[in-house]
Backbone as a printed PyTorch tensor [residue, N CA C, xyz], in Angstrom:
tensor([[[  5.3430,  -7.2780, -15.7940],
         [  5.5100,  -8.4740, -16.5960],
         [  4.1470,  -9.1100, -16.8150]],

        [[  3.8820,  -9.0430, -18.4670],
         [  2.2950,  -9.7140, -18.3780],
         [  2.5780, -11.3650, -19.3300]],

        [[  1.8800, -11.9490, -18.4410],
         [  2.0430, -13.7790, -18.8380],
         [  0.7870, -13.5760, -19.8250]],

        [[ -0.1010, -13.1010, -20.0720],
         [ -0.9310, -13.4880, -20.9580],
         [ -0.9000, -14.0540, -21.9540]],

        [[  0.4330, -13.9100, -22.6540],
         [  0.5880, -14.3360, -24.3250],
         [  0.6340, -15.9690, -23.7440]],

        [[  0.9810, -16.4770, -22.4350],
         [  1.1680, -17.7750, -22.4200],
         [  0.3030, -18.6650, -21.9720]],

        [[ -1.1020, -17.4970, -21.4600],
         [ -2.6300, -18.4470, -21.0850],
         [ -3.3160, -18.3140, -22.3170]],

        [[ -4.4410, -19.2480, -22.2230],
         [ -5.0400, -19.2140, -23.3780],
         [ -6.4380, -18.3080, -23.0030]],

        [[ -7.1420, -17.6460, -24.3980],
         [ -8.0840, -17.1720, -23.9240],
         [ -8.9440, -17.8220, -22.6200]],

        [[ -9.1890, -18.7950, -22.1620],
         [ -9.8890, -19.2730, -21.1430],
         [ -9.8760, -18.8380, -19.8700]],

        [[ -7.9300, -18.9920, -19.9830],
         [ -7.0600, -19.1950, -18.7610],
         [ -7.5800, -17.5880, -18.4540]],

        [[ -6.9320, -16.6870, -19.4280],
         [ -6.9500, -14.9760, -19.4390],
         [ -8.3000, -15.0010, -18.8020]],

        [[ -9.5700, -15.0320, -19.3680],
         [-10.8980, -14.7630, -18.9310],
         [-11.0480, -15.2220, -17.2150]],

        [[-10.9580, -16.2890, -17.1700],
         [-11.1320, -16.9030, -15.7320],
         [-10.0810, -16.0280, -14.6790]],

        [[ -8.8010, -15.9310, -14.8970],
         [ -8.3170, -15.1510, -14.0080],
         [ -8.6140, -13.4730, -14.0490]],

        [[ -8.9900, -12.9230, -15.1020],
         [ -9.7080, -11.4780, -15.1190],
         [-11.3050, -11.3940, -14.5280]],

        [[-11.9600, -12.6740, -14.0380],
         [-13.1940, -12.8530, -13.3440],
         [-12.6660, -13.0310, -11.7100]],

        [[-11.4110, -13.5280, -11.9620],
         [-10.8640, -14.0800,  -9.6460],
         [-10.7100, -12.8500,  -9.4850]],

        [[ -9.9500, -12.0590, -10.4170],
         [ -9.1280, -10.7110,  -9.7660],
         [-10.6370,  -9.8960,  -9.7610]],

        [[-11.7790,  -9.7840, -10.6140],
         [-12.5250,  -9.4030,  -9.7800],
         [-13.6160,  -9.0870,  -8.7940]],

        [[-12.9280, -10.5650,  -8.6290],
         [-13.7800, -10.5490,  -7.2670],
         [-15.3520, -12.7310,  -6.9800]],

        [[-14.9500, -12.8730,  -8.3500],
         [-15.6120, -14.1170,  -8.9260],
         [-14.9500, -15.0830,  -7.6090]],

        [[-15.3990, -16.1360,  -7.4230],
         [-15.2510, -17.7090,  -6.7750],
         [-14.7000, -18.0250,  -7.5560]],

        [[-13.8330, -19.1740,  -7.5450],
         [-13.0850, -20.0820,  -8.9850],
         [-14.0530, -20.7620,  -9.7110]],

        [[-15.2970, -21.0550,  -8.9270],
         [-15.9650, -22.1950,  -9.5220],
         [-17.1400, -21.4290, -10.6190]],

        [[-17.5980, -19.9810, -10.1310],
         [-18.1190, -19.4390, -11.0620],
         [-17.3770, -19.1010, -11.7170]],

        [[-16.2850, -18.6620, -11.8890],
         [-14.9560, -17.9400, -13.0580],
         [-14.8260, -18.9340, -13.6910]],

        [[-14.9130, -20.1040, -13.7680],
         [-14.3010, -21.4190, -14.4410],
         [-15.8830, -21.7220, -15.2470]],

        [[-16.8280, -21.7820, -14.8600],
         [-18.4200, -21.9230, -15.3140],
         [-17.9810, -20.7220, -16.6220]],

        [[-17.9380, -19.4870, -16.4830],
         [-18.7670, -18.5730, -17.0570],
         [-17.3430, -18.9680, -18.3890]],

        [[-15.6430, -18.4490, -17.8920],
         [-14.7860, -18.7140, -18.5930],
         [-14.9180, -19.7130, -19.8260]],

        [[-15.4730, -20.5620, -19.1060],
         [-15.3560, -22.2100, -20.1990],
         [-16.5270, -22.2160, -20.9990]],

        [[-17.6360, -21.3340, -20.5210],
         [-19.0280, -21.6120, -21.3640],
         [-19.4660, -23.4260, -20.9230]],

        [[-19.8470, -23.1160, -19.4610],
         [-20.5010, -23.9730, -18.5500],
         [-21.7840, -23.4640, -18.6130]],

        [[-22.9820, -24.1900, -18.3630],
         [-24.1480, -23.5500, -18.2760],
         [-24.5170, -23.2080, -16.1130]],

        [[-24.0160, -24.8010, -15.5480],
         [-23.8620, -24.7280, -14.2480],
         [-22.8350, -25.3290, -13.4860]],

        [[-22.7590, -25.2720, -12.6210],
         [-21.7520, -25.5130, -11.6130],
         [-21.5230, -26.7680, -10.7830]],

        [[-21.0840, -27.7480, -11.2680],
         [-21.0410, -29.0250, -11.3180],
         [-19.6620, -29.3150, -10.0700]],

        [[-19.7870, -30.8070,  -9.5430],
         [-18.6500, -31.2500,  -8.8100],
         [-17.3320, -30.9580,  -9.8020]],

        [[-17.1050, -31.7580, -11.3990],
         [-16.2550, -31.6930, -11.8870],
         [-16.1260, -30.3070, -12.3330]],

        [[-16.7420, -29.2090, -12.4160],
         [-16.0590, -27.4510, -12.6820],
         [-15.5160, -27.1030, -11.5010]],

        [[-15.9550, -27.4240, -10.1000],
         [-15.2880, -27.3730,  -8.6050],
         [-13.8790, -27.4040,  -8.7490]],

        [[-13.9480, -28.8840,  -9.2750],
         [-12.3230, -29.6350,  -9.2370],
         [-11.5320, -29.0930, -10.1000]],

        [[-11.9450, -29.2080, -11.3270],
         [-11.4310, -28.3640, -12.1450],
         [-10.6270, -27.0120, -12.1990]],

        [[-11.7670, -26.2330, -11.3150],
         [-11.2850, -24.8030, -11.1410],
         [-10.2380, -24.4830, -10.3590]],

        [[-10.3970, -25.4330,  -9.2530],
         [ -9.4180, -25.3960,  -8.0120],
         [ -7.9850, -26.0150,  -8.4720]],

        [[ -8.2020, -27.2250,  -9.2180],
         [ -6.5520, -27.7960,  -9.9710],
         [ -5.9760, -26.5600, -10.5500]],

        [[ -7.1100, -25.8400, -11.5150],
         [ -5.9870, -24.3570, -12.6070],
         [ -5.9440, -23.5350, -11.8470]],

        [[ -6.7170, -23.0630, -10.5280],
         [ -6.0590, -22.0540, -10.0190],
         [ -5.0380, -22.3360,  -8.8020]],

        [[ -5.3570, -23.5590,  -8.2730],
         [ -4.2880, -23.7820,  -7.1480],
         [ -2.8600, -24.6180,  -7.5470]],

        [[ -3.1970, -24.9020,  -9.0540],
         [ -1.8670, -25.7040,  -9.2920],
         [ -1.0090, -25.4140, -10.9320]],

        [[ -1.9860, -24.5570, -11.3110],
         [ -1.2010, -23.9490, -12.3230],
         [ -0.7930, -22.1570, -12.2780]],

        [[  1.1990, -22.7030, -11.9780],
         [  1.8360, -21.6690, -11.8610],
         [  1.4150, -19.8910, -12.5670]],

        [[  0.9550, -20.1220, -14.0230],
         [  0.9250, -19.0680, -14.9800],
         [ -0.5020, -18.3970, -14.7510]],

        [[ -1.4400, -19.6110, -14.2830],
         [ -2.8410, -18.7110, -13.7410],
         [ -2.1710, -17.9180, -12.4150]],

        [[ -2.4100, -18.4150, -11.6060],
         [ -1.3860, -17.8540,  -9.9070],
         [ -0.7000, -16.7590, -10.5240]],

        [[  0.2150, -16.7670, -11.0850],
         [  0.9940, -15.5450, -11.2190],
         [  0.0330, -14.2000, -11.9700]],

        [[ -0.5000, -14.6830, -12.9840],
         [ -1.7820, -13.7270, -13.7230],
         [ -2.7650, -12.8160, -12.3990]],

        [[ -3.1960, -13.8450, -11.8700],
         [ -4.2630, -13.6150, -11.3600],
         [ -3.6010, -12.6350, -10.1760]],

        [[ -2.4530, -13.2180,  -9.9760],
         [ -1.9860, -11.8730,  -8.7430],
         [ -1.5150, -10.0220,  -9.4660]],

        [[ -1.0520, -10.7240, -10.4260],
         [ -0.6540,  -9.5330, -11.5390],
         [ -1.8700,  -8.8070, -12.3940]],

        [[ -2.8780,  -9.1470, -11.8690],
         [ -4.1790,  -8.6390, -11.9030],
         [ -4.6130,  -7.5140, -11.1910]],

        [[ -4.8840,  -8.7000,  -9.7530],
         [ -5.3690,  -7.5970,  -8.3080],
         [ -4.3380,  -6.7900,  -8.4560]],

        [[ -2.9800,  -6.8880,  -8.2260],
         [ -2.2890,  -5.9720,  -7.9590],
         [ -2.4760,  -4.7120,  -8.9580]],

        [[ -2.9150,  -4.8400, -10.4220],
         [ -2.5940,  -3.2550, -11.3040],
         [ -4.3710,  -2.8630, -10.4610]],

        [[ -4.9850,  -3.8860, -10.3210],
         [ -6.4660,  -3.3510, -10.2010],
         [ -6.4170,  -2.5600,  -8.3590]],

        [[ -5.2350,  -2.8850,  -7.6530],
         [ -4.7880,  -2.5090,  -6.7280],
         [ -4.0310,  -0.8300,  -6.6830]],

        [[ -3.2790,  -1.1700,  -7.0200],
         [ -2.6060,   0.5640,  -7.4650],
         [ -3.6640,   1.1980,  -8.4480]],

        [[ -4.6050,   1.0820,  -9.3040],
         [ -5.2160,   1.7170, -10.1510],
         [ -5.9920,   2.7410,  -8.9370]],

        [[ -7.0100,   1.2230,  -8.1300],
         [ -7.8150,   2.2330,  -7.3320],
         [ -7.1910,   2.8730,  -5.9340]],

        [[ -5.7730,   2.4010,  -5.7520],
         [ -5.5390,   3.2860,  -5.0270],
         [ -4.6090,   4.7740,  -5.3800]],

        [[ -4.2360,   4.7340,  -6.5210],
         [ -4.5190,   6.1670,  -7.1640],
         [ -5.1940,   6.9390,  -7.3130]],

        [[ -6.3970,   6.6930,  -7.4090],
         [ -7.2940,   7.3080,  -7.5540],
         [ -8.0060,   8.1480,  -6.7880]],

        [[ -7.5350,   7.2140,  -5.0550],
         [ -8.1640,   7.4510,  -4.0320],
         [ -7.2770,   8.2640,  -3.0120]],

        [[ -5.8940,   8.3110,  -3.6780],
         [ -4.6820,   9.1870,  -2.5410],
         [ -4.7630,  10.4510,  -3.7320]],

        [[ -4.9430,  11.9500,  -3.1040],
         [ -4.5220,  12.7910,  -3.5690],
         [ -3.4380,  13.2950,  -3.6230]],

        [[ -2.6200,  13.9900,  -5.0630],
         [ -1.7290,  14.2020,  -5.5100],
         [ -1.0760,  15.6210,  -4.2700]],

        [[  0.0910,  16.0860,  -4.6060],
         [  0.7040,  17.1060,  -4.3380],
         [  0.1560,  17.9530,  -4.5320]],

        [[ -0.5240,  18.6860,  -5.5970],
         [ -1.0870,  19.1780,  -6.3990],
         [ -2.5960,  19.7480,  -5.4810]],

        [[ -3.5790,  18.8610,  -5.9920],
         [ -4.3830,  18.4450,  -4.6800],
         [ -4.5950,  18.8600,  -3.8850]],

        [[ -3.7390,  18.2940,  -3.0830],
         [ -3.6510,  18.8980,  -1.4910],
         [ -3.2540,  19.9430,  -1.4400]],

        [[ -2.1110,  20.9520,  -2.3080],
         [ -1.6240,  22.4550,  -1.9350],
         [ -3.1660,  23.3570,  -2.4820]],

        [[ -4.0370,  22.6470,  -3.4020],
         [ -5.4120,  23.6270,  -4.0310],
         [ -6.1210,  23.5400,  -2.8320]],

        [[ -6.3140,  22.5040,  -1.8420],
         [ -7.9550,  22.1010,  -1.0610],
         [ -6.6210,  23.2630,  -0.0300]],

        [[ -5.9200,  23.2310,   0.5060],
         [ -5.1220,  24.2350,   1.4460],
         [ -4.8830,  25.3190,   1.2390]],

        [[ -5.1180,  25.7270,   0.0390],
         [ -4.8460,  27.4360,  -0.4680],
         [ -6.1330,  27.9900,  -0.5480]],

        [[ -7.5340,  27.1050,  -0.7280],
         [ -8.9460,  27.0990,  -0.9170],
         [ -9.2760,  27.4610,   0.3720]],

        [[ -8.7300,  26.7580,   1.4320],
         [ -8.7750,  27.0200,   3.2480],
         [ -8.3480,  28.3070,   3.4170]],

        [[ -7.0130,  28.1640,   3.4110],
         [ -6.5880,  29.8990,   3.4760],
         [ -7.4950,  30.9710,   2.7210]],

        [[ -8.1370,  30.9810,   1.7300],
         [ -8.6990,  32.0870,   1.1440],
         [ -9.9960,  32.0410,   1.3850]],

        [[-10.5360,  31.2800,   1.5010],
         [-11.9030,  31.0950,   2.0070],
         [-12.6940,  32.2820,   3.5520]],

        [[-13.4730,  33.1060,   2.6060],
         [-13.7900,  34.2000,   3.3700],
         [-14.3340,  34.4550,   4.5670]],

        [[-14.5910,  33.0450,   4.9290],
         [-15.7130,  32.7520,   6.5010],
         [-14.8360,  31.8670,   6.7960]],

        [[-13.2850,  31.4200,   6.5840],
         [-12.7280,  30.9730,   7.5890],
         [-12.2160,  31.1210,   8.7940]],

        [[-11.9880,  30.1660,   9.7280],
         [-11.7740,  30.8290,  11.2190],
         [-10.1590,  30.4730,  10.7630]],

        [[ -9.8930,  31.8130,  11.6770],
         [ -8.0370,  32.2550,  11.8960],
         [ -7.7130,  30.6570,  12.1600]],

        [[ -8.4320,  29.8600,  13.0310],
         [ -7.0680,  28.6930,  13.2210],
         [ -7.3250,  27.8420,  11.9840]],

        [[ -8.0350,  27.9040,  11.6230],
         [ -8.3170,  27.2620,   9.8890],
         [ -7.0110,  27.6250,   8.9570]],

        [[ -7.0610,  28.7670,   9.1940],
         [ -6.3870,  29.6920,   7.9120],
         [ -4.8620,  29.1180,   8.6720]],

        [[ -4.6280,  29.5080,   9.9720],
         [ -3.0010,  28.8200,  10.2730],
         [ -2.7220,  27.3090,   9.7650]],

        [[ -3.6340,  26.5150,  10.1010],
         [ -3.0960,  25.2150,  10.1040],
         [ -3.1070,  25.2640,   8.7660]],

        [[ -3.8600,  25.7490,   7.8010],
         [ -3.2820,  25.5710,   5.8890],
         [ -2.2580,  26.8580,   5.5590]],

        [[ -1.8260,  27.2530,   6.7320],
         [ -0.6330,  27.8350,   6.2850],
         [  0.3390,  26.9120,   6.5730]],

        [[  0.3490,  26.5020,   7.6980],
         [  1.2560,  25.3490,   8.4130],
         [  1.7070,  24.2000,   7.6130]],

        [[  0.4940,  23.2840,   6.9930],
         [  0.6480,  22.4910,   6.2120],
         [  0.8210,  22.5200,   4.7720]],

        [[  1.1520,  23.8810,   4.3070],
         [  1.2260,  24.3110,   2.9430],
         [  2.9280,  24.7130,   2.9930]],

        [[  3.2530,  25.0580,   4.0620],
         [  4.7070,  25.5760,   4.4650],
         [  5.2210,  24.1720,   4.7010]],

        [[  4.6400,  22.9780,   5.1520],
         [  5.5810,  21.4700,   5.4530],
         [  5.1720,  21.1030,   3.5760]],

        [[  4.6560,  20.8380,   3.1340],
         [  4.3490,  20.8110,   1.6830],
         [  5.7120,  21.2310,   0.6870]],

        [[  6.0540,  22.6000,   1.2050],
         [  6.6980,  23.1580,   0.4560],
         [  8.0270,  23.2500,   0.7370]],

        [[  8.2400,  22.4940,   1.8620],
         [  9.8490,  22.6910,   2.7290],
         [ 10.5890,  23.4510,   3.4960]],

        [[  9.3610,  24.7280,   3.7100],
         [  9.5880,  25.8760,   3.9260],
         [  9.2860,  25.8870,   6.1560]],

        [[  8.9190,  24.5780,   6.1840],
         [  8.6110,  24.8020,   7.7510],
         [  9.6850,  23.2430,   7.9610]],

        [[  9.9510,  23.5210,   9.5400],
         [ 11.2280,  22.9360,   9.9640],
         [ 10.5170,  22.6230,  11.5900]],

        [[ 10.5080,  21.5810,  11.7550],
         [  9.6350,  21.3230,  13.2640],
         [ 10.9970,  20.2080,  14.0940]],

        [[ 10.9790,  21.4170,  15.2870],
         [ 12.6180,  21.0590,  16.4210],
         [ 11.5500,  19.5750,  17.0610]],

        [[ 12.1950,  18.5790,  17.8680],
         [ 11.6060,  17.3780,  18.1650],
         [ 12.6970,  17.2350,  19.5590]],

        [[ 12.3040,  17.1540,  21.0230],
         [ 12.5430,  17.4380,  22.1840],
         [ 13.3090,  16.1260,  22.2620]],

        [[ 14.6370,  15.9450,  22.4160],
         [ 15.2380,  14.4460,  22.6800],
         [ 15.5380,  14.3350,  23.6580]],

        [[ 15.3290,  15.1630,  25.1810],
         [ 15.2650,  14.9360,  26.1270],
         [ 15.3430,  13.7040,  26.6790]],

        [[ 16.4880,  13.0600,  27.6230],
         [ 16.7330,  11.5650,  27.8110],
         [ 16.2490,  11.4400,  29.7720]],

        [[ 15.5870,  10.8940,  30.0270],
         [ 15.4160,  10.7660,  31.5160],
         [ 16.5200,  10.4740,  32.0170]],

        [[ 17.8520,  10.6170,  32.5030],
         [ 18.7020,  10.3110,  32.6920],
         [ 18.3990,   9.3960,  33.9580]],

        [[ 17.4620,   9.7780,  34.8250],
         [ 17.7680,   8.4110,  36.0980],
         [ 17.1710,   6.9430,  35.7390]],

        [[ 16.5960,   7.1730,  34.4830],
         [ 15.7320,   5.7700,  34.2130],
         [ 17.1650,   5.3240,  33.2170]],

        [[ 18.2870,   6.1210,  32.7460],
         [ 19.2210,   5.5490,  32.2680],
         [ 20.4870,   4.5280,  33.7020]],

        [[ 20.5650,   5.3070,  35.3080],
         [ 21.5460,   4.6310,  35.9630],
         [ 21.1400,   3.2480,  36.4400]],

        [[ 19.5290,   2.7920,  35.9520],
         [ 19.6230,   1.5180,  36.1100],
         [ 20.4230,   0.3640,  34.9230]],

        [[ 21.2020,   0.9820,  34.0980],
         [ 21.7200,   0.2020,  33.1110],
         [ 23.5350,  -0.3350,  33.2430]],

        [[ 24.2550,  -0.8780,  32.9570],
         [ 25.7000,  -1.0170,  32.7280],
         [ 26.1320,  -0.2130,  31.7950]],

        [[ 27.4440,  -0.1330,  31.9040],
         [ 28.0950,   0.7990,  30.9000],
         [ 28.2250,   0.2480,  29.8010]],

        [[ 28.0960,  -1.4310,  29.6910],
         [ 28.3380,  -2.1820,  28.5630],
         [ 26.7900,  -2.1300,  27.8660]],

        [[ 25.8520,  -2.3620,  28.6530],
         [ 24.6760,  -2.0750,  28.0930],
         [ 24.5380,  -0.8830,  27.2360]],

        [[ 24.8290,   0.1580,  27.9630],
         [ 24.3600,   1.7430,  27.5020],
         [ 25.3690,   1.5500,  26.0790]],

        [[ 26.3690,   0.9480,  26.2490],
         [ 27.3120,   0.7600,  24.7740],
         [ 26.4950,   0.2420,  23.5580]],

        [[ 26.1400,  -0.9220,  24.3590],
         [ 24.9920,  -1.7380,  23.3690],
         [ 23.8770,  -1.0270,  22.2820]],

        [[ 23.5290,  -0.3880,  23.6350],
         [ 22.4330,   0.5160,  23.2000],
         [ 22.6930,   1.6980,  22.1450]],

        [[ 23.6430,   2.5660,  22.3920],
         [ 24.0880,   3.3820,  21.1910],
         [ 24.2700,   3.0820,  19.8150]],

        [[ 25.2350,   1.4530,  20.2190],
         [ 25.3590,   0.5460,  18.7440],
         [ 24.6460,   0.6960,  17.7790]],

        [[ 23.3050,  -0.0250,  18.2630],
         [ 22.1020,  -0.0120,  17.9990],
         [ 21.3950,   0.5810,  17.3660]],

        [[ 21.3200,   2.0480,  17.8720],
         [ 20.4330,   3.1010,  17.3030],
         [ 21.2560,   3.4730,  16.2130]],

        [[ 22.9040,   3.5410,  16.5480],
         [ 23.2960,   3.5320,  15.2770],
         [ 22.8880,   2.9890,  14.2040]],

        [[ 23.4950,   1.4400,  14.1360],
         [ 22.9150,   0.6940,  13.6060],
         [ 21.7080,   1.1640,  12.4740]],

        [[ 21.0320,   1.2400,  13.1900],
         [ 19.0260,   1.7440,  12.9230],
         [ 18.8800,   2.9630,  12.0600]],

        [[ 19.8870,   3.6880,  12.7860],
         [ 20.6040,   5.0940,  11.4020],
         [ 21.0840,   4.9350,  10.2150]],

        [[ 21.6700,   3.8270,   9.8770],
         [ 22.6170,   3.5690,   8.9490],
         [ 23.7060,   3.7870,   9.3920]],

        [[ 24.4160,   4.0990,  10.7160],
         [ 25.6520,   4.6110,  10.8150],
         [ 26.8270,   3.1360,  10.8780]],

        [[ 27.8690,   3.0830,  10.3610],
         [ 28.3480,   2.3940,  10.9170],
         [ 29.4550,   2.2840,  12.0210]],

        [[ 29.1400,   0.6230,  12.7920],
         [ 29.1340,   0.5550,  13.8440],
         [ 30.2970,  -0.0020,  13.9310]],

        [[ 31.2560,   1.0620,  14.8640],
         [ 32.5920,   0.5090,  14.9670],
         [ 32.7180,  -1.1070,  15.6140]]])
């Protein structure tokens, strides 16, 4: 949702200077065609950005695309990651445990690997509990599953 059509060029400029990275009081100087930075551009700046709703909302709807942009950029794709792991595996001076672990992680990639997880319960650290407790407790994890809880 972009508010722009409802700031005015000023408003737009000054909050495209916070999101990146500007003080209010220089964003409000440069925005307005201030030459310097006066008590009244201070006040000023701080009333439109701390008390007008449509800047606030802009200015967050800013960082945030300027947020996901660079962190796209910076997480590699699916894609990606199966080339730099198939590059490992084929790579002619790699060492054997090189070459397993980008088999390993090319096989969890692909759905093709299945890893068992030991649920082993200490049972004597369980007889310090009640039976109503240990009830509790199952609830719970249900619960935490999505299961529902009779």
């Amino acid at each position: 949702m972009q508010i722009m059509s409802k700031l005015t060029s000023k408003q737009e400029m000054l909050c495209q200077l916070i999101s990146q990275g500007y003080n209010q009081s220089e964003a409000y100087k440069v925005a307005f065609g201030h030459k310097e930075i006066t008590n009244t551009i201070t006040i000023n700046a701080s009333k439109m950005v701390n008390k007008n709703t449509k800047v606030q909302q802009r200015i967050a709807e800013l960082k945030l695309k300027l947020l996901e942009d660079s962190t796209s950029t910076l997480v590699a794709d699916a894609r990606e990651r199966r080339e730099t792991l198939s590059m490992i595996l084929r790579k002619p001076d790699a060492r054997d445990r090189d070459r397993i672990s980008a088999i390993v992680e090319l096989s969890k990639l692909e759905s093709d690997y299945t890893q068992s997880i030991d649920t082993a319960i200490n049972v004597v650290s369980l007889r310090s509990y009640s039976v109503d407790e240990l009830r509790l407790m199952i609830q719970q994890a249900r619960a935490i599953d999505g299961e529902v809880v009779p």
